[in-house]
N, C-alpha and C positions, 0 to 999 in steps of 0.2 A: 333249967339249962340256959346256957349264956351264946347269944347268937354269934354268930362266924365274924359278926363286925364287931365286936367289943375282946376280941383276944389278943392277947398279951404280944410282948414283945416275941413268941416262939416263933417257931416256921410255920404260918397257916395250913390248914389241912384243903390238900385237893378236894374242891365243892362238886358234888353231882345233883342230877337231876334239877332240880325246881329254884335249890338255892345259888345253882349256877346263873341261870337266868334272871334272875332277883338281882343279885349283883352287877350284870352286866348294866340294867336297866337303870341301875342306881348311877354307875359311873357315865353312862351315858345322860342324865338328866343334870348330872356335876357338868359336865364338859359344856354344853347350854347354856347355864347358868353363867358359866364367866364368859362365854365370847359374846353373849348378851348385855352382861357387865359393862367388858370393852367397847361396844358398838357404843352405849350410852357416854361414857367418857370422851369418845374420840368426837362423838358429833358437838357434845357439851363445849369444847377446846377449840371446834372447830367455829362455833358459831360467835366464841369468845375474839379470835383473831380476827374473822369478818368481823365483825363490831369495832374493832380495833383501828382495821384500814380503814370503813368507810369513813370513819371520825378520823384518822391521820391524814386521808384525800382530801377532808372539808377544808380542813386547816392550810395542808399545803396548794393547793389551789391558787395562791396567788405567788409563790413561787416562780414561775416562767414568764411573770411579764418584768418582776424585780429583776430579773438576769436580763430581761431584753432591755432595759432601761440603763442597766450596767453599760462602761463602755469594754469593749473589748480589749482584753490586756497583749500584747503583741509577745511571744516566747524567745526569749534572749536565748542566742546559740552555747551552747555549755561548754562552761570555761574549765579549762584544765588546770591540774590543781600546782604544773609544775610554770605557769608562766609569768607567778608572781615572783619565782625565785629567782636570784640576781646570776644576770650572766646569760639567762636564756633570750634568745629572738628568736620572733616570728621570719620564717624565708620561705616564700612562696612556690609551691608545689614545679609551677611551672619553668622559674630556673632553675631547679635543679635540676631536671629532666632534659633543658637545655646544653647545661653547664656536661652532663653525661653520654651527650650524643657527639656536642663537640669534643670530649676527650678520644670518643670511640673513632669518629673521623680522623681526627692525628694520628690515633696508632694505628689503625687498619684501613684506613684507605673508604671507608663505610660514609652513605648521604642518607643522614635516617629524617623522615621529613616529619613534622608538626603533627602530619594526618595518624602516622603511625603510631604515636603515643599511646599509651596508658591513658584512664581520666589522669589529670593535671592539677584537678580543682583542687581549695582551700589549701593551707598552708602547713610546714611543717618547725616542728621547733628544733632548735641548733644549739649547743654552746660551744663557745670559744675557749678551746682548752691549750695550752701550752704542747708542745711534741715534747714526749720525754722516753727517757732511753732504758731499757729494764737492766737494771746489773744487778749480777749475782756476785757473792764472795765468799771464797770457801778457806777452810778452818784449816790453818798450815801444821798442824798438829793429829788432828783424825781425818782429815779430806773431807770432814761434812759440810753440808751447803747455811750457812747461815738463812735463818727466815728472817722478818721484821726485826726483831729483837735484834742487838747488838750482840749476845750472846749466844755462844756455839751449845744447839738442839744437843749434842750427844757427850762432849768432855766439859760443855759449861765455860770455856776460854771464851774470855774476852777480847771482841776482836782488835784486829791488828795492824801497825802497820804491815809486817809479814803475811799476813793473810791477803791469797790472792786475789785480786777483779777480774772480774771479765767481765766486759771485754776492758782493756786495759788501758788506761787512761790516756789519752793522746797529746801529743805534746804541742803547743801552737804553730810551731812549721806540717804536722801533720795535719793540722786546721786545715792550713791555708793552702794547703794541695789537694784537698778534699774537695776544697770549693773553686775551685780551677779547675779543677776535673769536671767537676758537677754543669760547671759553667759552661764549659769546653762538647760536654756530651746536649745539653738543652740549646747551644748554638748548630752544633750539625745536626740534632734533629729538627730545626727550622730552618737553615739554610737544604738540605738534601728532603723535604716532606712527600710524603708517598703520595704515590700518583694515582687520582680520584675519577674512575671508569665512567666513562662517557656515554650513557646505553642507548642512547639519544641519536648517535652518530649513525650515518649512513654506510653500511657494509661496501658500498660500491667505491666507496672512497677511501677505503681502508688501507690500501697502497701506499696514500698520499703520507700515512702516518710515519715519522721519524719517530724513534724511539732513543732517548739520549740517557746517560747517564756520568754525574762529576767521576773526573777521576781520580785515584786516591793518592798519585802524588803531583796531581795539579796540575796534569797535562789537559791533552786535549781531550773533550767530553768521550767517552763510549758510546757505539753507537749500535744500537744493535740488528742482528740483520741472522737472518736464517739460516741453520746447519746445513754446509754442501761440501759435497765430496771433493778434496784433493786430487786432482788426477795429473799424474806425469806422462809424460810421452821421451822416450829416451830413441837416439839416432840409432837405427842396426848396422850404419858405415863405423862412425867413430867413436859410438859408444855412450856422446853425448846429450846432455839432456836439453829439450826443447823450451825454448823461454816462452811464456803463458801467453796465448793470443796470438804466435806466429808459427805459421806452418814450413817454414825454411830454415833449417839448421845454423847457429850461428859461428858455426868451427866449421864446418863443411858446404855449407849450403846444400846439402840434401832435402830437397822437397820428400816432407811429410808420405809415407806409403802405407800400405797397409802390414809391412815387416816389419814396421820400427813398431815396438812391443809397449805397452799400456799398461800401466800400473794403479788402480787394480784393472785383470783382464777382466771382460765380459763376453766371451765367445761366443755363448748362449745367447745373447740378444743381439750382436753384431755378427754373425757367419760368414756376410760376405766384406767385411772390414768396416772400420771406424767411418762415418760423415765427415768430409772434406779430404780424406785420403786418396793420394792416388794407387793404380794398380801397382803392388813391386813385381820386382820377377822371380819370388815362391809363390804369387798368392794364386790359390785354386781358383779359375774361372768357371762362374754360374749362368747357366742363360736361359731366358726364362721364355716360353713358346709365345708368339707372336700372334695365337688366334685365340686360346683357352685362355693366358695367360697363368697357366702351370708352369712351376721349377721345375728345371731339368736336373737331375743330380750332379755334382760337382766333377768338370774332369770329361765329361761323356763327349766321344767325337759326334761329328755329324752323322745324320741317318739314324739318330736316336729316336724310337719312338714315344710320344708324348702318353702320357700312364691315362689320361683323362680323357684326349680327342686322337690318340693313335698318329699325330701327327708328328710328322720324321724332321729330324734339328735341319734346320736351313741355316743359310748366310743373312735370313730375317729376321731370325731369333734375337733379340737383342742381348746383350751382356748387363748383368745385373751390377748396377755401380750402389759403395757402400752404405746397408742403410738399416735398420733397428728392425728385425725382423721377430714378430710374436713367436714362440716358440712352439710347435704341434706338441698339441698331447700324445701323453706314450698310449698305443693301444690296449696294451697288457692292462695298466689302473684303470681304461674304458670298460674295459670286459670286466674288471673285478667291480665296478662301482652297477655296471648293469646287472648282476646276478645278486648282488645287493638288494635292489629294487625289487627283482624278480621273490626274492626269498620273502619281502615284507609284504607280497601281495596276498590278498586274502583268498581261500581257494574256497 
């Protein structure tokens, strides 16, 4: 009979009993055998490279004083590969950043100071190129755009003089109006330069400040000064209107009243007539109690009692002469704004 370990290439036969454990003990003393194997290789290899370094340490050993005996080579900063090539210069970081703040100052009126910079350091490379103007020319035949080529991308026409430019070539008087122009607009913006905010300045003195401006057809400067209301005063004798600053009519002489009518009115803040006016003979007389000083309603004879001290109009009551009176609030929006309050409280 031929043992279980010498059979062919078939499907082995499931082992029991004895020859099952025969085999495992086999495979188990295989598996030993190599990582024992291993162990001896690796320590072999290993003792190989120690051997290796202590004799490369012997050697290199003098090493570190060859270097300190070297001098020191100093590391050149790393050149770029484009500042051999013609046409380029070096331009130092710092004016340009100069040259960008005083542009920003011209146009907009801006003081941007050194501190506020970017770093600034080392330099940046520049070239000097010519200003050129990008024209296009398109194909008078299919309306296609010419590329580099002389030749039209889509019919193949060679172009033309009929083939249009754009922009269209200008003729030397349209030069030279160009640059008169040009000229013309670089002098008013340095003769007229915007006006650079003084943060410095003391608010208390802000008064003092005139504010000017050229004018645009060469009169005298603009000056500026703050939005105020128009107000006329027209005569109620003759109809006529009152000249600014004088309180006597100059068609009539009719001193200024409280009849002669305001444009715009303000009845709500003046009730008992305008400041400086005197009484006419429509205007309702107010007179206001002489102990509480509460208003008496407009119109009321004497022996009116006072709503706050019960106190009856006398000939000591004085008469209230024209003057800007705050307006009471309505009671009604006091009550809606109280029950407001009332409704947000928390219960």
């Amino acid at each position: 009979m031929s043992s279980p370990a010498q059979a062919g290439p078939s499907v082995p036969k499931e082992k029991k009993g004895l020859g099952k454990i025969l085999s495992r003990a086999k495979t188990v003393f295989k598996r030993g055998d190599s990582s024992s194997k291993r162990m001896s290789t690796m320590s072999t290899t290993g003792q190989q490279s120690s051997e290796q370094a202590t004799t490369s340490g012997q050697t290199q050993t003098p090493a570190p004083a060859a270097e300190a005996v070297a001098p020191k080579e100093t590391k050149q900063p790393a050149k770029s590969k484009y500042e051999d090539l013609e046409g380029v210069t070096k331009v130092p970081r710092a004016e340009l950043f100069e040259e960008r703040a005083r542009k920003l100052g011209e146009r907009f009126g801006l003081e941007i100071k050194q501190s506020e910079w970017i770093s600034t350091e080392g330099t940046a490379l520049r070239v000097e190129k010519p200003i050129r103007m990008r024209v296009h020319r398109t194909c008078h035949k299919c309306n296609a755009t010419f590329a580099a080529a002389k030749e039209c991308p889509s019919c193949q026409h060679v172009r033309c003089t009929k083939c249009v430019r754009h922009p269209p070539k200008r003729t030397e008087a349209e030069r030279i109006a160009s640059r008169e122009k040009r000229a013309a607009i670089l002098k008013a913006q340095k003769e007229n330069a915007p006006i650079i905010p003084d943060y410095s300045y003391d608010a208390k003195d802000a008064k003092d400040i005139v504010l000017k401006r050229p004018s645009k057809t060469g009169g005298q400067d603009l000056i500026y000064k703050k939005p105020r209301q128009r107000v006329r005063r027209t005569c109620h004798e003759c109809q006529s209107l009152f000249v600014a600053g004088s309180k006597t009519c100059a068609k009539c002489n009719h001193n200024r009243c409280t009849d002669c009518p305001r444009d715009p009115p303000k009845k709500d803040k003046y009730p008992f007539g305008y400041p400086g006016d005197e009484f006419g003979p429509n205007a309702v007389p107010h007179h206001e109690c002489h102990e509480c000083k509460t208003i008496y309603p407009g119109g009321v004879a004497d022996g009116t009692e006072c709503k706050k001290c019960q106190h009856k109009k006398c000939g000591d009551c004085p008469r209230l002469k024209p003057r800007k009176v705050e307006p009471e609030p309505d009671p009604e929006i006091l009550k809606s704004i109280q029950a407001k309050i009332e409704s947000l409280k928390l219960k």
